[in-house]
N, CA, C and O atoms as a GROMACS GRO file, in nm:
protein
  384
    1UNK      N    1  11.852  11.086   9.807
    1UNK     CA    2  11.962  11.179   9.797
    1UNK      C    3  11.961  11.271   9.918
    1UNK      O    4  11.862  11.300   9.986
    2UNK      N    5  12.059  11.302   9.931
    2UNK     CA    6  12.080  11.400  10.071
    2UNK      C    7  12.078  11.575  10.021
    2UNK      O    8  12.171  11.636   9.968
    3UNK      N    9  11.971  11.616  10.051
    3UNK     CA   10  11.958  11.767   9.997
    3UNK      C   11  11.942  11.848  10.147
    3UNK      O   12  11.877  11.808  10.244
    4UNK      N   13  12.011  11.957  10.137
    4UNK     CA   14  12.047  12.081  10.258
    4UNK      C   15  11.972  12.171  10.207
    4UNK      O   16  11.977  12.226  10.097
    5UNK      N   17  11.896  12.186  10.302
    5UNK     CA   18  11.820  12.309  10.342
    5UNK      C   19  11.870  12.412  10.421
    5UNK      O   20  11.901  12.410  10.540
    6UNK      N   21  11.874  12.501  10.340
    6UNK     CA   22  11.868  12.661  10.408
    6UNK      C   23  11.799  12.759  10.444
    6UNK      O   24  11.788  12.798  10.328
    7UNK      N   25  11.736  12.844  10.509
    7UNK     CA   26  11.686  12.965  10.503
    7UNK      C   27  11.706  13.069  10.557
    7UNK      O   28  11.734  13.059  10.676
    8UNK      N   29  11.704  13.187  10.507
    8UNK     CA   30  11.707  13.354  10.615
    8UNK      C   31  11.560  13.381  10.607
    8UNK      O   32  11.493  13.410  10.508
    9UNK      N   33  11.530  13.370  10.703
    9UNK     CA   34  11.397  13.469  10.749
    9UNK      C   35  11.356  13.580  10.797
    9UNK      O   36  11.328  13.570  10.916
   10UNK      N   37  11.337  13.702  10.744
   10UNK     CA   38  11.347  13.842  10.809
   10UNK      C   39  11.254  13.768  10.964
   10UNK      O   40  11.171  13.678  10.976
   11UNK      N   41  11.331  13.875  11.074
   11UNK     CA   42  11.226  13.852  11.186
   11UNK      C   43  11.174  14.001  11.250
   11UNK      O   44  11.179  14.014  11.372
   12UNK      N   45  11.126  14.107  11.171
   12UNK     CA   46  11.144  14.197  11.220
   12UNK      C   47  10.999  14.211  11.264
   12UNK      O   48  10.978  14.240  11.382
   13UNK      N   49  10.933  14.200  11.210
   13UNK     CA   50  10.741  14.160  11.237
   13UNK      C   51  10.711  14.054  11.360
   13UNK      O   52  10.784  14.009  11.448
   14UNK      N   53  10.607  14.039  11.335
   14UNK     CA   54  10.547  13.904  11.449
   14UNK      C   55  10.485  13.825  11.336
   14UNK      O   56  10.441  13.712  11.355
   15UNK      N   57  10.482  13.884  11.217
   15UNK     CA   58  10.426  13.786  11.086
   15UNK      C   59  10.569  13.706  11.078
   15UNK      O   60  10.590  13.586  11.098
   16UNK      N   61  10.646  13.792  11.048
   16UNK     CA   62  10.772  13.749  10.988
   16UNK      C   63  10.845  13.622  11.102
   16UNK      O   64  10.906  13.529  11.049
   17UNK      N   65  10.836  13.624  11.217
   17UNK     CA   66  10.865  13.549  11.345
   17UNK      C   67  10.729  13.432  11.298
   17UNK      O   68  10.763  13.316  11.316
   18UNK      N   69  10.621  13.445  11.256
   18UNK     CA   70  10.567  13.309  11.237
   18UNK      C   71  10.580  13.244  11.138
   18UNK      O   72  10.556  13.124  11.130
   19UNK      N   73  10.622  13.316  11.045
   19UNK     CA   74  10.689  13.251  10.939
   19UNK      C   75  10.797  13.177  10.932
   19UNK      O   76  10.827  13.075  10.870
   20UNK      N   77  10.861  13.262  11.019
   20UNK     CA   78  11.030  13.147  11.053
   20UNK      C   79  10.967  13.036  11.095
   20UNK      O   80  10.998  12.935  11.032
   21UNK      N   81  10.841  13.016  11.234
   21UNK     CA   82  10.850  12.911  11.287
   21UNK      C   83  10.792  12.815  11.171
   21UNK      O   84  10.833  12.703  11.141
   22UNK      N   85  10.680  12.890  11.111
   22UNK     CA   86  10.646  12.764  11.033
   22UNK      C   87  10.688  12.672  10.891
   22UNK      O   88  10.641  12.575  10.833
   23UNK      N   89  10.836  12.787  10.866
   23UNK     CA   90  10.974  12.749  10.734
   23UNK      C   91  11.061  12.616  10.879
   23UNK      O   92  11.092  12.501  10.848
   24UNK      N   93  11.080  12.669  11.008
   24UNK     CA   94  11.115  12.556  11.053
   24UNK      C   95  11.051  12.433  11.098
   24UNK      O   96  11.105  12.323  11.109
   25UNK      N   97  10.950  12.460  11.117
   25UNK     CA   98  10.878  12.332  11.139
   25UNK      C   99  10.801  12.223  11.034
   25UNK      O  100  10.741  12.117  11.054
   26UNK      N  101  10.831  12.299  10.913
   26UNK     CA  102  10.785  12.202  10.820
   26UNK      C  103  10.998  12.130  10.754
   26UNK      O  104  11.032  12.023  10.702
   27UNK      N  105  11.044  12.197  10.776
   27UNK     CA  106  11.207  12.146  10.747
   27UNK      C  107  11.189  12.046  10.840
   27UNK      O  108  11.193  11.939  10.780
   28UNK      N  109  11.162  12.023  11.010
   28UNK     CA  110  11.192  11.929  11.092
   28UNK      C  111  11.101  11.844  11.050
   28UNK      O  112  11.136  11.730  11.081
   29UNK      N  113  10.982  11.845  10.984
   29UNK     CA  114  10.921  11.744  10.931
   29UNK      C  115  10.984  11.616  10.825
   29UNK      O  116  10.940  11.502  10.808
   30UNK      N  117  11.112  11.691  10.760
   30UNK     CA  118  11.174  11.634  10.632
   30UNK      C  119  11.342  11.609  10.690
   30UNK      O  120  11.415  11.535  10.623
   31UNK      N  121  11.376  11.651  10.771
   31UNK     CA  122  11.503  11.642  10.798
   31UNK      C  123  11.604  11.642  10.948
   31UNK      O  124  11.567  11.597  11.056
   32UNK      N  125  11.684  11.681  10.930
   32UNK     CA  126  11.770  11.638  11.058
   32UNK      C  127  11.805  11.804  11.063
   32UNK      O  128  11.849  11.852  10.959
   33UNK      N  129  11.790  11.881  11.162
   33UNK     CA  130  11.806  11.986  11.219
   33UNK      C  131  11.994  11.998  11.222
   33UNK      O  132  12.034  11.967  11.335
   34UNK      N  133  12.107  12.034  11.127
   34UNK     CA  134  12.215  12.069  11.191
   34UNK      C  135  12.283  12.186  11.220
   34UNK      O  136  12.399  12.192  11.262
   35UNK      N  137  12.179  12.311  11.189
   35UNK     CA  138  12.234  12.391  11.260
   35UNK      C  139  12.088  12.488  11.295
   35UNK      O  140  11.985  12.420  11.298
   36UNK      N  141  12.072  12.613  11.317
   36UNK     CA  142  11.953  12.715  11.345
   36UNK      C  143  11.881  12.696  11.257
   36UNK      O  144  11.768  12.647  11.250
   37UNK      N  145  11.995  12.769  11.139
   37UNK     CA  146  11.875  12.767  10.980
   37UNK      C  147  11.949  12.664  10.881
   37UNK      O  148  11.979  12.702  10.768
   38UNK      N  149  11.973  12.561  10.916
   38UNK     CA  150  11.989  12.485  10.803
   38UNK      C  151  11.955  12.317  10.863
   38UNK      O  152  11.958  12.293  10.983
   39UNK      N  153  11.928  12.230  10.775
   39UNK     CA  154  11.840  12.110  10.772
   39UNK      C  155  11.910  12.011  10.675
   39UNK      O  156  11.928  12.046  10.558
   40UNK      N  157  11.944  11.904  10.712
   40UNK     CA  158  11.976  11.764  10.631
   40UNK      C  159  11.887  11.655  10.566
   40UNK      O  160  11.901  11.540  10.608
   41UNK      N  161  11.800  11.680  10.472
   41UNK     CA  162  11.706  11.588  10.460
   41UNK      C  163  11.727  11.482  10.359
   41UNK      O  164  11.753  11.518  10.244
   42UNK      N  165  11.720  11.337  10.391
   42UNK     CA  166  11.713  11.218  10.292
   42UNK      C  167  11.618  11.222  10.208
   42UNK      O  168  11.525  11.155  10.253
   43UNK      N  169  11.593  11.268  10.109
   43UNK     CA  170  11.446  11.233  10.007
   43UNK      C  171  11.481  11.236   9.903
   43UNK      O  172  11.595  11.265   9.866
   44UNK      N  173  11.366  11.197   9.819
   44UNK     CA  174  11.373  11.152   9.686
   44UNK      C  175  11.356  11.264   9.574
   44UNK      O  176  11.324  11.378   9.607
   45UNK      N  177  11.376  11.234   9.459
   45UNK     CA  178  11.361  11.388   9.350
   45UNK      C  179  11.208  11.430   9.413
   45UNK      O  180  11.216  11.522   9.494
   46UNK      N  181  11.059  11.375   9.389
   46UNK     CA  182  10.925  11.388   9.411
   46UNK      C  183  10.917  11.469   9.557
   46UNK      O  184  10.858  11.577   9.558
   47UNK      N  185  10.986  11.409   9.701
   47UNK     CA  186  10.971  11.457   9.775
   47UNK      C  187  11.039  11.590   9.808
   47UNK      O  188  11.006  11.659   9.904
   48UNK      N  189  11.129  11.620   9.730
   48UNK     CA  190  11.208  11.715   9.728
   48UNK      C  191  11.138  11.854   9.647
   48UNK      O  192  11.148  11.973   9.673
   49UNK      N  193  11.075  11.792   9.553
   49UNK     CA  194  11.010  11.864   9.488
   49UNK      C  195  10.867  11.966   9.598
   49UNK      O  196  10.872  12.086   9.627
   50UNK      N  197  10.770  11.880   9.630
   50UNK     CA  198  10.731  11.909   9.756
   50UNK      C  199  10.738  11.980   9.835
   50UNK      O  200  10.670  12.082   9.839
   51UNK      N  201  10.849  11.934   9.948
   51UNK     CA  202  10.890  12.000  10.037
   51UNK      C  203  10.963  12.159   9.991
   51UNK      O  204  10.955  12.253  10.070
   52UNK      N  205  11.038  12.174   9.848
   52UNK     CA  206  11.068  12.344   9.806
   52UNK      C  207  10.929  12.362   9.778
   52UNK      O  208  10.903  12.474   9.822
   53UNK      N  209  10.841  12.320   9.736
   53UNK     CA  210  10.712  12.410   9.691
   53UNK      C  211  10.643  12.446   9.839
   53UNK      O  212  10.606  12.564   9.833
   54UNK      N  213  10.619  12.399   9.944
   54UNK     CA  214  10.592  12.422  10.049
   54UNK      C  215  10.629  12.499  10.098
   54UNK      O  216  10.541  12.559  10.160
   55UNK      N  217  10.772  12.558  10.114
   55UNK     CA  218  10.867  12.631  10.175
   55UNK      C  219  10.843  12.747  10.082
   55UNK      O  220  10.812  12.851  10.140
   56UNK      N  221  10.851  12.752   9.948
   56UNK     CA  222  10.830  12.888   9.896
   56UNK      C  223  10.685  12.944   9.880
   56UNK      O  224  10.664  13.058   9.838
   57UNK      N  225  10.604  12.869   9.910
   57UNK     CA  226  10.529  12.926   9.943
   57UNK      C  227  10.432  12.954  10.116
   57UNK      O  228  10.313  12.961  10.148
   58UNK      N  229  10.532  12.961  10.170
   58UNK     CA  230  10.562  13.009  10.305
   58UNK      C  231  10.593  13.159  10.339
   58UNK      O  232  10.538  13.254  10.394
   59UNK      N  233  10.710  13.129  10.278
   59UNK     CA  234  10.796  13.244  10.291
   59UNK      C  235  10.780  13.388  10.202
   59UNK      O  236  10.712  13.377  10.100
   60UNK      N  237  10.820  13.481  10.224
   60UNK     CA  238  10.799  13.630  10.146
   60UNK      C  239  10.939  13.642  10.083
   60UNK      O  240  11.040  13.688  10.136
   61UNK      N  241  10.922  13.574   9.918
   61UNK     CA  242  11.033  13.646   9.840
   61UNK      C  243  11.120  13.744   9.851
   61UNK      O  244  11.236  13.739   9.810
   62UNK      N  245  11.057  13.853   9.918
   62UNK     CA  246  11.109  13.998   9.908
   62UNK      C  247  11.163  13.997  10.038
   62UNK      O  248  11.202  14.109  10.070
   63UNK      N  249  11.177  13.920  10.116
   63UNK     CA  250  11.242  13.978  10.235
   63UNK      C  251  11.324  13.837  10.275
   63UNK      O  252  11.431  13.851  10.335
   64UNK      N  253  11.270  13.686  10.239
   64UNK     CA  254  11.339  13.567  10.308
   64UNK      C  255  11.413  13.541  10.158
   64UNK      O  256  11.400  13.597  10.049
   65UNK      N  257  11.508  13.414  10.212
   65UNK     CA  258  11.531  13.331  10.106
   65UNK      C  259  11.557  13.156  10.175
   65UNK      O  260  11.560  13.100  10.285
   66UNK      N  261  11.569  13.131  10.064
   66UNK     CA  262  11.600  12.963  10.069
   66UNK      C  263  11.721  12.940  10.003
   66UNK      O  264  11.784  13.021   9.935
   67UNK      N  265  11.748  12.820  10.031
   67UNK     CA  266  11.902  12.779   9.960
   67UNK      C  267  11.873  12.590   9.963
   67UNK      O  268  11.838  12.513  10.052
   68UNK      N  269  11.903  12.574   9.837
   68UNK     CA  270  11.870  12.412   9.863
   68UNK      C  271  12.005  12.339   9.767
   68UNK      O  272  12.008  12.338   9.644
   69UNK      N  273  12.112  12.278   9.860
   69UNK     CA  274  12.231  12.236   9.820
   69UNK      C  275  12.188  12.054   9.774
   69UNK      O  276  12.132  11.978   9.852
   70UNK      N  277  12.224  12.025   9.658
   70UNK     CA  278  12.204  11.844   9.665
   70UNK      C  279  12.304  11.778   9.630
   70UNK      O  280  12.350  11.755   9.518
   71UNK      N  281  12.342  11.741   9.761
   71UNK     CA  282  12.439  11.638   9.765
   71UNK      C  283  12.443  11.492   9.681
   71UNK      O  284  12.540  11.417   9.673
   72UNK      N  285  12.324  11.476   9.627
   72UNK     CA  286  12.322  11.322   9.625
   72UNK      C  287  12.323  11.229   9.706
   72UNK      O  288  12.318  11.247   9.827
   73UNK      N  289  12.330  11.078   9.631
   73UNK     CA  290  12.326  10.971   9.713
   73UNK      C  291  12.471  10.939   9.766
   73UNK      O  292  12.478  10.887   9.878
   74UNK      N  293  12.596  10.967   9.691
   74UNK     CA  294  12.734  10.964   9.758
   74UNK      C  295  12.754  11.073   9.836
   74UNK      O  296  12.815  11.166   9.783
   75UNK      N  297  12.701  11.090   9.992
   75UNK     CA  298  12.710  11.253  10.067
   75UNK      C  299  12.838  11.208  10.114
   75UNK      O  300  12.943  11.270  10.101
   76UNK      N  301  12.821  11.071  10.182
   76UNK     CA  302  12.893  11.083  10.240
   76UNK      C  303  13.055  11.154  10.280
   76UNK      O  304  13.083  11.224  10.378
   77UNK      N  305  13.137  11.112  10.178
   77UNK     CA  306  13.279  11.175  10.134
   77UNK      C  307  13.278  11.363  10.091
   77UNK      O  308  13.354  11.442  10.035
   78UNK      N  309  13.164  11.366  10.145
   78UNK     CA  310  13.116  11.544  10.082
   78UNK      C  311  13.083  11.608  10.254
   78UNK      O  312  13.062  11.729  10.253
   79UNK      N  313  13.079  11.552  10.373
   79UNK     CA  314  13.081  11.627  10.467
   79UNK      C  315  13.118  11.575  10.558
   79UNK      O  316  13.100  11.456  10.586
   80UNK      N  317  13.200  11.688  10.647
   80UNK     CA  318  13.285  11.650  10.706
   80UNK      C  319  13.214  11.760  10.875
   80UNK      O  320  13.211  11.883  10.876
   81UNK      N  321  13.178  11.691  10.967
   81UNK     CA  322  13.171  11.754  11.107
   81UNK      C  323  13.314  11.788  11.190
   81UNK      O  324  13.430  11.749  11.176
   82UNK      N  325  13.253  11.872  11.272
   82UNK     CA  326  13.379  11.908  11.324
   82UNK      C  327  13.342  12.032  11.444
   82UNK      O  328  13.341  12.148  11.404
   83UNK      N  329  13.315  12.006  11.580
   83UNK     CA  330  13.300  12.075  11.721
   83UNK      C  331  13.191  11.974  11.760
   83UNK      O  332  13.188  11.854  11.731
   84UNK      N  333  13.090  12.057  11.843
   84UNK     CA  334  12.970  12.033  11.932
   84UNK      C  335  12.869  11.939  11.793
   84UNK      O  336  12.896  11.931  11.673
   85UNK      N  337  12.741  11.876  11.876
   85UNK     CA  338  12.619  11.884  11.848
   85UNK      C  339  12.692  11.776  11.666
   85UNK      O  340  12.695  11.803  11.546
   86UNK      N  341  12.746  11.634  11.772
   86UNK     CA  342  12.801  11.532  11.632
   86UNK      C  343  12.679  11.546  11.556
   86UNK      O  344  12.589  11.628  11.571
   87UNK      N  345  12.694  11.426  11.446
   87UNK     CA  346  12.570  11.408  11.314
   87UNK      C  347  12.554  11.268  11.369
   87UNK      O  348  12.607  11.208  11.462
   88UNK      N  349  12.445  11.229  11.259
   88UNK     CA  350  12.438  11.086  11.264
   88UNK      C  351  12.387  11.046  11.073
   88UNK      O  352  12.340  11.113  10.981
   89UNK      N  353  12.433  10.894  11.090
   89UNK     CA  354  12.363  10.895  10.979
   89UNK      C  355  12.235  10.883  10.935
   89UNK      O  356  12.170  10.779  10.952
   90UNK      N  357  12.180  11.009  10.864
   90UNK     CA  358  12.021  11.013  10.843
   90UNK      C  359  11.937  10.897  10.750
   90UNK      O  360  11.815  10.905  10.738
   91UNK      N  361  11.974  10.847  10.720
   91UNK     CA  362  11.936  10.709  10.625
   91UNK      C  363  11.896  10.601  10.765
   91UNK      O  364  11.793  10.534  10.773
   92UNK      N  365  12.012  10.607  10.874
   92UNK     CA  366  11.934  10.496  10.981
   92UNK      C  367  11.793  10.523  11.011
   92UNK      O  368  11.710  10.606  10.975
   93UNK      N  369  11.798  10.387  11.115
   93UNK     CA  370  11.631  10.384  11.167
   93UNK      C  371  11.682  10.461  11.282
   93UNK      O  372  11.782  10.436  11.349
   94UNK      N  373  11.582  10.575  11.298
   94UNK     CA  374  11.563  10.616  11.471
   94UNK      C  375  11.459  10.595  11.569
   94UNK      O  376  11.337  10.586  11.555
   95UNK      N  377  11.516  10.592  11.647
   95UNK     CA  378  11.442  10.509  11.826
   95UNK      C  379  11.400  10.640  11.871
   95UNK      O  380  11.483  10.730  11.861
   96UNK      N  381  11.261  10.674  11.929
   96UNK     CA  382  11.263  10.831  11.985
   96UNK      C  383  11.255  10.712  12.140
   96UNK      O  384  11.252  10.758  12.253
   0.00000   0.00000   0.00000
């Protein structure tokens, strides 16, 4: 299923700035980067499960949040691009 990741990360600290990096670098582990703070990831209920327990416990309740939208397996007809920085489909194989 295709689940969107969100987050706000206070950055007002140098804690709070490593926290962003490490709420984003565990998202680029699971997903397709489409905008600053938000993430496209293909996974399953289990891995999904996971990857929010990871993330909340990252982050500081009291000052960040998360947002986790699930599209399902029919995304497609559910998003629509439109300027810079196209999509692709995340289900293909990628070539680095």
């Amino acid at each position: 299923m295709l689940v969107l990741i969100t987050y706000d990360v206070n950055t007002e600290t140098a804690a709070s700035k490593n926290r962003l990096r490490k709420v984003a670098k565990q998202c680029m582990n699971y997903g397709q980067r489409v905008q600053n703070s938000v993430f496209e990831c293909n996974m399953d209920v289990a891995k999904c499960r996971q990857v929010k327990a990871i993330l909340e416990d990252l982050i500081d309740k009291s000052k960040d949040s998360l947002r986790f939208y699930y599209l399902g397996n029919n995304y497609k007809n559910k998003v629509e691009h439109v300027g810079a920085k196209p999509g692709f489909d995340v289900t293909e194989t990628l070539i680095f």
